[in-house]
C-alpha positions in Angstrom: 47.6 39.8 -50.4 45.1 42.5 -51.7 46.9 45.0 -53.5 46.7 48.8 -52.9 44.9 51.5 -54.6 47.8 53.9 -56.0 45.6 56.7 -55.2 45.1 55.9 -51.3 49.1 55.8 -51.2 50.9 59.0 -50.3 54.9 58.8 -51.1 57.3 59.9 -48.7 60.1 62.6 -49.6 62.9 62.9 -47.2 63.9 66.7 -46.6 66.5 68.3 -44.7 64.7 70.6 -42.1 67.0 72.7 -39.8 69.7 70.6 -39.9 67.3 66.9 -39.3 66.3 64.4 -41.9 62.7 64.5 -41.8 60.0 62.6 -44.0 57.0 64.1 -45.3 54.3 63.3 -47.7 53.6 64.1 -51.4 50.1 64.5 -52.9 48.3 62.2 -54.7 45.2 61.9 -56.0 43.4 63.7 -52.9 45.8 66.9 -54.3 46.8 69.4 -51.0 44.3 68.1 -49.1 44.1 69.0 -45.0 45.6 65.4 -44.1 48.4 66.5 -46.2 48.8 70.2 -44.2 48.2 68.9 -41.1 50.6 65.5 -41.0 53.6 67.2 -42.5 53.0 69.8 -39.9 53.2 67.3 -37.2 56.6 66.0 -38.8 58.3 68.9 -39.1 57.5 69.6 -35.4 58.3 66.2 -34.5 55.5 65.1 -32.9 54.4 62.7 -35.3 57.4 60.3 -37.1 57.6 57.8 -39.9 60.6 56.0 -41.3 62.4 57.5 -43.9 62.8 53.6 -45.6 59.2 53.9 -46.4 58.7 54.4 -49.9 55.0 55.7 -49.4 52.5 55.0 -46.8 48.8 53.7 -47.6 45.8 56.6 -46.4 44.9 53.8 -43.8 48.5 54.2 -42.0 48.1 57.6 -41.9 45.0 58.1 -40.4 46.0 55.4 -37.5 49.0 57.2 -36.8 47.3 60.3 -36.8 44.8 58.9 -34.6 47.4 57.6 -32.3 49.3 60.7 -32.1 45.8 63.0 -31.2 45.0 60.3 -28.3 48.8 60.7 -26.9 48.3 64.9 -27.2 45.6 64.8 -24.7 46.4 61.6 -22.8 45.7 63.9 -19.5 42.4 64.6 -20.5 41.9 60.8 -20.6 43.3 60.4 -17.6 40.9 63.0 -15.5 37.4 63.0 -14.5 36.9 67.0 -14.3 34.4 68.7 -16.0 36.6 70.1 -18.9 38.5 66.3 -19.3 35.2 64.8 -20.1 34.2 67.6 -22.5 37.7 66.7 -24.2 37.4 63.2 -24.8 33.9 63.6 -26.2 35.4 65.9 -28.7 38.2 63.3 -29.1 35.5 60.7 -29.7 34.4 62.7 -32.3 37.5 63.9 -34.1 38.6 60.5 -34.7 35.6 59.4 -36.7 36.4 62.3 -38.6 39.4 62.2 -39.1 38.6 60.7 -43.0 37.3 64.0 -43.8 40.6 65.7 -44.0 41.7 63.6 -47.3 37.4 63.2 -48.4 37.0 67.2 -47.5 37.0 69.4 -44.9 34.0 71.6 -43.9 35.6 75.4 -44.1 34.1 78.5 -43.9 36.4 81.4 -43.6 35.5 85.1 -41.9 37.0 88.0 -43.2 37.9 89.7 -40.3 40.1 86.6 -39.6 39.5 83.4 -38.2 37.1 80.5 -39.2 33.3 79.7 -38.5 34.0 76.7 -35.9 32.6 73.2 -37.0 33.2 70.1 -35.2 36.1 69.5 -38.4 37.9 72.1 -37.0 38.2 70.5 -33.6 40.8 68.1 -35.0 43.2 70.9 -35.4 42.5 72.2 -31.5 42.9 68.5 -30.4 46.0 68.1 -32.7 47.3 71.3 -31.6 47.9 72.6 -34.7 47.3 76.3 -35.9 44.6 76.6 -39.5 45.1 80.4 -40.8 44.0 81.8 -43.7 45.0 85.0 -45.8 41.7 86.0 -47.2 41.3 89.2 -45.2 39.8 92.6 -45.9 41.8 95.5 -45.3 40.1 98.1 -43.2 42.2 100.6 -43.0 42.5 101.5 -46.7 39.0 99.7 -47.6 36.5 100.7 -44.6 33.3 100.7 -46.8 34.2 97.2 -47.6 35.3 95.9 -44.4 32.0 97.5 -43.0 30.1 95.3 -45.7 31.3 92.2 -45.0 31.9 92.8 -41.1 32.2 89.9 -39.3 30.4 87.5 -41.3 31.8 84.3 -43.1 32.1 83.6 -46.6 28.2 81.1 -46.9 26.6 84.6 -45.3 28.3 87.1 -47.8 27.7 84.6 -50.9 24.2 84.0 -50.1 24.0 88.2 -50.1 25.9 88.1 -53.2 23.2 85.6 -55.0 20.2 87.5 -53.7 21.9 90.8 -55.4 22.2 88.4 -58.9 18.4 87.7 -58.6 17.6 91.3 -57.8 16.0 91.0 -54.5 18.1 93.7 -53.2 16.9 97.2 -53.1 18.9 100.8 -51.5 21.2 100.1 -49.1 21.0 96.4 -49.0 22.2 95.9 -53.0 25.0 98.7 -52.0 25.9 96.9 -49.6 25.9 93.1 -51.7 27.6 95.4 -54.1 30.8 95.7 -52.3 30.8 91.9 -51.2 30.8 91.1 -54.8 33.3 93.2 -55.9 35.9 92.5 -52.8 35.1 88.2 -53.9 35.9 89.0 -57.9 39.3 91.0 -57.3 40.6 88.5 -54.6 39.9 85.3 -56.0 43.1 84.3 -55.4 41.8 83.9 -51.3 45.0 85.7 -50.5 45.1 89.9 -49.7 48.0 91.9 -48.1 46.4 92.4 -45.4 45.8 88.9 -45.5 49.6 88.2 -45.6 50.2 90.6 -42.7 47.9 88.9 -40.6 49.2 85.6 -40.9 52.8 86.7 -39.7 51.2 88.5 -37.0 49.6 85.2 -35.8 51.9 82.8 -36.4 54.9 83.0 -34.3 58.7 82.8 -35.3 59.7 79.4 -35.8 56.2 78.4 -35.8 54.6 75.1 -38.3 51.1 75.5 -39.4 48.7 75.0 -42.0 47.3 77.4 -44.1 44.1 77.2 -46.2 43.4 78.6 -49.3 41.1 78.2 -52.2 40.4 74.5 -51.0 43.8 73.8 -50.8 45.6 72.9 -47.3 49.5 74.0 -46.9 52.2 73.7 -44.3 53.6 76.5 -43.5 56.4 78.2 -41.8 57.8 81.2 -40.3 61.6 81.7 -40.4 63.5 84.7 -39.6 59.8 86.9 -40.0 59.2 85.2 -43.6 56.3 82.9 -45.0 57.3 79.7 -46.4 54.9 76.9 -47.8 56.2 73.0 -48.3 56.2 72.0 -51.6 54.6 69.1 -51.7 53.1 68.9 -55.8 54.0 66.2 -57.9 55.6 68.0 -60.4 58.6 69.3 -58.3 59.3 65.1 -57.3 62.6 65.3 -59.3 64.0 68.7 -58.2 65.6 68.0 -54.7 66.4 71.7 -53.9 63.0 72.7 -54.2 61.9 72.2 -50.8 59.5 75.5 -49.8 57.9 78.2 -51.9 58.0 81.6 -50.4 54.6 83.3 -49.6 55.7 87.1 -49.8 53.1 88.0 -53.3 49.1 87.6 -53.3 49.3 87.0 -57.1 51.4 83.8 -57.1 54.9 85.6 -58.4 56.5 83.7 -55.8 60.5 82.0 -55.5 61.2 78.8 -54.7 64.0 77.7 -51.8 66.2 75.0 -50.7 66.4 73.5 -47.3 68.0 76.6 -46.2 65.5 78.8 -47.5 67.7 80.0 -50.3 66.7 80.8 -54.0 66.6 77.0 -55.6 68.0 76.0 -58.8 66.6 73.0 -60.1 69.2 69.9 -59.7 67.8 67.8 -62.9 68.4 68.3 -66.7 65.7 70.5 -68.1 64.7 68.6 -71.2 61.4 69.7 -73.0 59.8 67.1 -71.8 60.3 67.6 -68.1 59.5 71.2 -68.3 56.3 69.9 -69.7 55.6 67.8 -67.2 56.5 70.8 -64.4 54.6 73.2 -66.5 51.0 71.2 -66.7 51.7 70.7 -63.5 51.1 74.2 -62.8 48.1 75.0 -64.9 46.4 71.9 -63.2 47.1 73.7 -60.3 45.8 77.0 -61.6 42.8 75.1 -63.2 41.8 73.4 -60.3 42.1 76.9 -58.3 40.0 78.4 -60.9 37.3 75.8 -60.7 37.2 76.6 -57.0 37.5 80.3 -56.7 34.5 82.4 -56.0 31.5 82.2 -58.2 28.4 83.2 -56.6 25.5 81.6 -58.6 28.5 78.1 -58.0 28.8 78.8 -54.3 24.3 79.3 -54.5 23.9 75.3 -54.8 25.4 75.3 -51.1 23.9 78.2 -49.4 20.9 79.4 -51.1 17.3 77.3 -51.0 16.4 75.4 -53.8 13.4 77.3 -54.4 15.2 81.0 -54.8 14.6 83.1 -57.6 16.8 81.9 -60.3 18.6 79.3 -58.8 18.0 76.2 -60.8 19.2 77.7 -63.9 22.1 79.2 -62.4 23.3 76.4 -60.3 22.8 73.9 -63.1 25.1 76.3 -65.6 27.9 76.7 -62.4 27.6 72.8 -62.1 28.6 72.2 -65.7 30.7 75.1 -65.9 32.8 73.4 -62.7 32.3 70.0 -64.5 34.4 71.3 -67.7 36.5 73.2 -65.3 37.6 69.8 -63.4 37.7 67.5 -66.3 40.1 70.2 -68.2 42.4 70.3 -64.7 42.0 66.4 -64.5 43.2 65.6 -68.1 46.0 67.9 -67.6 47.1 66.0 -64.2 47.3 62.8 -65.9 49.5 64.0 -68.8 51.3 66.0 -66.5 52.0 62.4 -64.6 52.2 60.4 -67.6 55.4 62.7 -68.6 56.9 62.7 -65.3 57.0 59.0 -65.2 58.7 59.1 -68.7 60.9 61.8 -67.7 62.0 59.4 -64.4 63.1 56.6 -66.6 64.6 58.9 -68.8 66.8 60.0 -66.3 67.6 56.5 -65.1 68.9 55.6 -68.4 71.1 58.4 -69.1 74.7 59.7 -67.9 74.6 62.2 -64.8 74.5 66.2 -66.2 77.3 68.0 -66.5 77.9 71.3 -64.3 74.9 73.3 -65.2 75.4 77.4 -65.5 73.6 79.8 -63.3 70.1 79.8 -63.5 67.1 81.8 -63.1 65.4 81.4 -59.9 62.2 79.1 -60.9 58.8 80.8 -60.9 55.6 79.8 -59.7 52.3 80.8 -60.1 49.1 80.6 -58.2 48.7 77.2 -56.3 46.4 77.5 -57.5 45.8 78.7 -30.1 47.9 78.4 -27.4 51.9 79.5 -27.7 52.8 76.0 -27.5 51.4 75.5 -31.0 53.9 74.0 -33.7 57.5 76.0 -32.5 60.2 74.3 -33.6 63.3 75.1 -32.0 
């Protein structure tokens, strides 16, 4: 029998969610990718199930089930003839061919008023019934020169302004204008404001599973008793069994980790040096790889701006190699990280149980880096 690529297999973590057993995934080597947000949304609701005896599934078990599981969500749209059912299954048709994309790469481009600019990607969370949100929202009240700046365009149309301001092609109230785009991208490159954070509860509604994107990244989240909760799902955290969700109440990543009952965790594992080494690169590979993908405008210019602008081969050949150095740094760190983790595991096979630990500090974390049906879990 063929063997299987370790990096198309995502392992399955058992969790206790609301009083049920439920099996989710873990990354791998695709990182919080939107297959990841969107399945373990799906099992948390219960919509979607796997067997908790499964080690780890392969990416091509996944994407059938997922498959399966959008066909059964609109099985009466297959079933009708009406104008609206046969706009449905083409879309259907569609999202299942795509549905590689949400490990590969998904095709986001956020507004900042709120809301995405629609692409035929997105349709898989509509036909999934599953609610994307992001927090990367201008606040208008107490910022209304900026929110008038960037007004309802997405992110491609204000970086394409920002790279024309870079090449001076901008004059009066144009480069103004470019001017506060630029600055409102540098001082939220986390992709997460307040107002951000305020819109999100508004949307999603208690109880409520959805995914949330941020700086490439795709997490499930959660809204219990009016608080933000994201699954943690990074290889790092394998080992520590109470550290189930990370709380999304800071834009600058000082954020608690909880238990299953969305309680301050406290790691369950001996801290040896070498595991908090392991947990640690963890985290700057997560920082890393957010840093390669925050906003840089002459970077973002090699999607958005033509070839032939002012200035634009030898800025988007310094942003490629500057992202090149930024990934390989973040990729070297991942596979100590991993490399230490699996040492730490048989380690701790080979050694007595811990006794009682004392109190501990909460654990820190920093930066990782439609209808009213949608994903309410009762």
């Amino acid at each position: 029998m063929a063997s299987v690529d370790s990096n198309d297999l995502f392992p399955v973590r058992t969790i206790n969610f609301l009083g049920r057993d439920v099996p989710t995934l873990g990354q791998n080597e695709f990182g919080p990718c939107a297959l990841l947000g969107v399945v373990n949304a799906l099992l948390l609701r219960g919509t979607l199930k796997i067997s908790s005896d499964h080690g780890a599934l392969t990416l091509q078990d996944v994407l059938a089930r997922l498959a399966d599981r959008m066909m059964e969500a609109n099985q009466r749209a297959q079933e009708s003839s009406d104008e609206a059912s046969l706009n449905v299954r083409a879309a259907l048709d569609g999202a299942v061919t795509r549905l590689p994309t949400l490990a590969e790469g998904l095709d986001v481009n956020v507004k900042f008023n709120g809301g995405f600019e629609f692409t035929s990607d997105l349709a898989i969370f509509d036909l999934l019934d599953v609610r994307l949100v992001h927090g990367w929202r201008v606040d208008g009240e107490n910022d209304p020169e900026t929110a008038e700046a960037l007004g309802s365009r997405s992110y491609n149309e204000c970086i394409q302004e920002v790279v024309q301001l870079r090449t001076d092609e901008l004059e009066g109230a144009a480069k103004q204008r470019a001017e506060l785009v630029s600055a409102f991208l540098e001082r939220t490159k986390t992709q997460l404001t307040y107002a951000g954070l305020a819109e999100i509860h508004s949307t999603l509604r208690e109880n409520e599973v959805g995914v949330l994107y941020r700086n490439l990244h795709f997490s499930t989240v959660f809204k219990r008793d009016g608080v933000l909760y994201a699954l943690v799902t990074d290889i790092g955290y394998r080992q520590q069994k109470n550290i189930i969700w990370e709380r999304l109440d800071d834009v600058g990543g000082d954020t608690d980790f909880c238990d299953a009952t969305f309680k301050p965790a406290a790691p369950t594992s001996s801290e040896d040096p070498d595991h908090l080494l392991a947990l640690q690169l963890a985290r700057d590979d997560e920082a890393a790889r957010e840093r390669a993908s925050a906003p840089l405008p002459t970077a973002a210019a090699t999607e958005v701006t033509p070839a032939s602008a002012p200035g634009a081969a030898t800025a988007d050949a310094d942003a490629a190699l500057a992202r090149q150095l930024q990934r390989a740094e973040a990729d070297a760190d991942a596979a100590l990280a991993r490399q230490l983790q699996a040492e730490e595991d048989a380690a701790a096979r080979s050694r007595p149980p811990p006794p009682p630990a004392a109190a501990q500090a909460r654990p820190r974390r920093r930066p990782p880096k439609k209808s009213s049906s949608q994903c309410v879990v009762a």
